[in-house]
C-alpha positions as CSV (number, residue, x, y, z in Angstrom):
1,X,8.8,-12.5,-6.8
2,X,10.2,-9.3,-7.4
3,X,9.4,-5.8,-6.8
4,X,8.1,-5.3,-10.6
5,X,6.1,-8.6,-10.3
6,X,4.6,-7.4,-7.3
7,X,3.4,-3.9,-8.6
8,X,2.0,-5.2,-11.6
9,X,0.1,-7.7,-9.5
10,X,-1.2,-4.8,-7.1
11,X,-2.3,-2.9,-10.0
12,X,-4.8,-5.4,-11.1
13,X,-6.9,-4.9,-7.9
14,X,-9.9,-2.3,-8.3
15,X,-9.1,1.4,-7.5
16,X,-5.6,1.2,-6.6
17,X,-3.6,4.7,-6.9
18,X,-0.1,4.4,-6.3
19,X,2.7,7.2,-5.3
20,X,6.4,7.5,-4.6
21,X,6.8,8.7,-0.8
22,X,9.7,8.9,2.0
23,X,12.0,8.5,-0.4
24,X,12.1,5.3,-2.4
25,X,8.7,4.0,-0.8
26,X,6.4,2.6,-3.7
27,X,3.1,3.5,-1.8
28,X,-0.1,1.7,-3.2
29,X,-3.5,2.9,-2.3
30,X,-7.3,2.1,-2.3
31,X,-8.7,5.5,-4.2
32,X,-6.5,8.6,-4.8
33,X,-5.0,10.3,-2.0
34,X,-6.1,13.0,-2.9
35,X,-10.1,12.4,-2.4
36,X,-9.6,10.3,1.1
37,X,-8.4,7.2,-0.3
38,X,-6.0,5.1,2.6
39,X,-2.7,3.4,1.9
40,X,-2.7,-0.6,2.4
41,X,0.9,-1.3,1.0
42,X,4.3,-0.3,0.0
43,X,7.3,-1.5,-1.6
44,X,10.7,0.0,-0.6
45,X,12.9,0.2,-3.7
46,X,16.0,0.6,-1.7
47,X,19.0,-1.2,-2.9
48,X,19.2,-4.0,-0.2
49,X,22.4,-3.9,-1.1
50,X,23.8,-0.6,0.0
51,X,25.8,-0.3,2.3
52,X,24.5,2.5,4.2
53,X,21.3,0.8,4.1
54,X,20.2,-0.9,7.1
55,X,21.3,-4.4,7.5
56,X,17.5,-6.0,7.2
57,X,15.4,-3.2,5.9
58,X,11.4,-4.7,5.1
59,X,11.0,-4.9,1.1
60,X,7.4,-4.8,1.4
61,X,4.7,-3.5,4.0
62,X,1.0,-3.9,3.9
63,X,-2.1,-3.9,5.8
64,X,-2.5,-7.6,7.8
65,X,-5.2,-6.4,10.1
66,X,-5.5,-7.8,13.5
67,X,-6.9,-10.8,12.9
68,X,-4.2,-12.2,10.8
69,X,-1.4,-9.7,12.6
70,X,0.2,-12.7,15.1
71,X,-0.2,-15.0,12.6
72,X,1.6,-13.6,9.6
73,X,4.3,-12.8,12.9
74,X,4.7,-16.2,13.5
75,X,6.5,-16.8,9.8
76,X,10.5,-16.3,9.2
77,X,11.1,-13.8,7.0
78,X,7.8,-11.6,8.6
79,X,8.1,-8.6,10.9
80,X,5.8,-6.0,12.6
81,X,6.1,-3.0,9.6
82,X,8.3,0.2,10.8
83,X,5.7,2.9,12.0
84,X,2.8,0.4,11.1
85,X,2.7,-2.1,13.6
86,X,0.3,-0.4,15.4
87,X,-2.3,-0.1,12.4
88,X,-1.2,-4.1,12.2
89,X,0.9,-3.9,9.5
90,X,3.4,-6.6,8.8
91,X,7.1,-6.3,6.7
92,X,8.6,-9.0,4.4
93,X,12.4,-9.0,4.6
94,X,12.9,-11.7,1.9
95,X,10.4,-12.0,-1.9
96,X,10.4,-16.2,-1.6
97,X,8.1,-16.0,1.9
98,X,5.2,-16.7,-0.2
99,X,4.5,-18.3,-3.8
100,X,3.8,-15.5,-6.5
101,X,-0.4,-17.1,-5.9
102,X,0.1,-16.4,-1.9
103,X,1.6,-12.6,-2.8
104,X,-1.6,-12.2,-4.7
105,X,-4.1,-13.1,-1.8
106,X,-2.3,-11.6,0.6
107,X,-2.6,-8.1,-1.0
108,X,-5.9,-8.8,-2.1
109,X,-6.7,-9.2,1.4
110,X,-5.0,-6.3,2.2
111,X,-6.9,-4.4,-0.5
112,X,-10.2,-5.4,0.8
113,X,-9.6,-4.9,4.2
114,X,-8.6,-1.1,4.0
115,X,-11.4,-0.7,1.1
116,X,-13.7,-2.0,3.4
117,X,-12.5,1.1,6.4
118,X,-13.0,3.7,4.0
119,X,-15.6,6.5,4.3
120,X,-18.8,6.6,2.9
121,X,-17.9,9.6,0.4
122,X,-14.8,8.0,-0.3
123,X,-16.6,4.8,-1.5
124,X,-19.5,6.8,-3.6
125,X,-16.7,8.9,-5.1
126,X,-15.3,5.6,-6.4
127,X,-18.5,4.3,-7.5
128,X,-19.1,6.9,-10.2
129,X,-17.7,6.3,-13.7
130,X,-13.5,6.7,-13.9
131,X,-14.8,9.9,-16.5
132,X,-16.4,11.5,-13.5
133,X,-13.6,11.0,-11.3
134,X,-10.7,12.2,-12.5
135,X,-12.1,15.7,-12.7
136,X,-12.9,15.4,-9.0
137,X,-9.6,14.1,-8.1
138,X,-7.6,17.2,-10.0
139,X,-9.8,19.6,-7.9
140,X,-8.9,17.8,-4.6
141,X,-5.4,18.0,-5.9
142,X,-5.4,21.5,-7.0
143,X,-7.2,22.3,-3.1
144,X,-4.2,20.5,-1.5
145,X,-1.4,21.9,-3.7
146,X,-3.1,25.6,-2.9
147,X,-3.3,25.0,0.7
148,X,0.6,23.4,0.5
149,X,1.5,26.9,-0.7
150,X,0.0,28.7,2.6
């Protein structure tokens, strides 16, 4: 599994916006930011490589829950998530933890789990027809971008 592999694999799961943020964070979530929607993963493109990197930095974050938190904990090559770990988020430091099927359930999981804490307004926003929401989203947008300015 690869960061491409992964992305394309996130972005067959209903709803999912994605964004670049912090830098070189791939951010993924359930419904636009801009209308409520909640993260539930990201990827970091940094090089692993680099030498001004980190030593271990997490390749991927997302949304474990606390039911499945300890769990994932217990696997090599699993860590709490950087700034997450209190919202039980877990980090993968290496792609081959799990098989490209495992990836998949895992962030389908993760999907469902943060779709299923969203708010009621958020959820009947994404119910209406993709035609009827992306004119909603561009006015949220435009409302944040004005209030940016201030």
């Amino acid at each position: 599994m690869d960061a491409d592999r992964l992305r394309a694999t996130i972005l067959t799961l209903p709803h999912v916006a994605e964004t670049m943020q912090w830098g070189a964070n791939l951010v993924f979530w359930v419904g636009d930011k801009a209308i409520g929607g909640k993260m539930f993963a990201l990827i970091n493109l940094d090089d692993p490589a680099d030498p001004s990197a980190q030593k271990s930095h997490p390749l991927l974050s997302y949304a474990a829950g606390p039911t499945r938190y300890a769990e994932l904990l217990e696997l090599e090559g699993l860590i709490p998530a950087p700034y997450f770990a209190r919202a039980h988020w877990v980090a993968a430091l290496r792609w081959d933890i799990f098989t490209p099927a495992e990836w998949h359930r895992e962030l389908a999981a993760a999907h469902a789990l943060t779709l299923a804490k969203l708010p009621k307004k958020v959820l009947a926003t994404l119910a209406l027809p993709a035609a009827k929401q992306k004119p909603l989203i561009a006015a949220h947008r435009k409302l944040l971008a004005a209030k940016a300015k201030k």
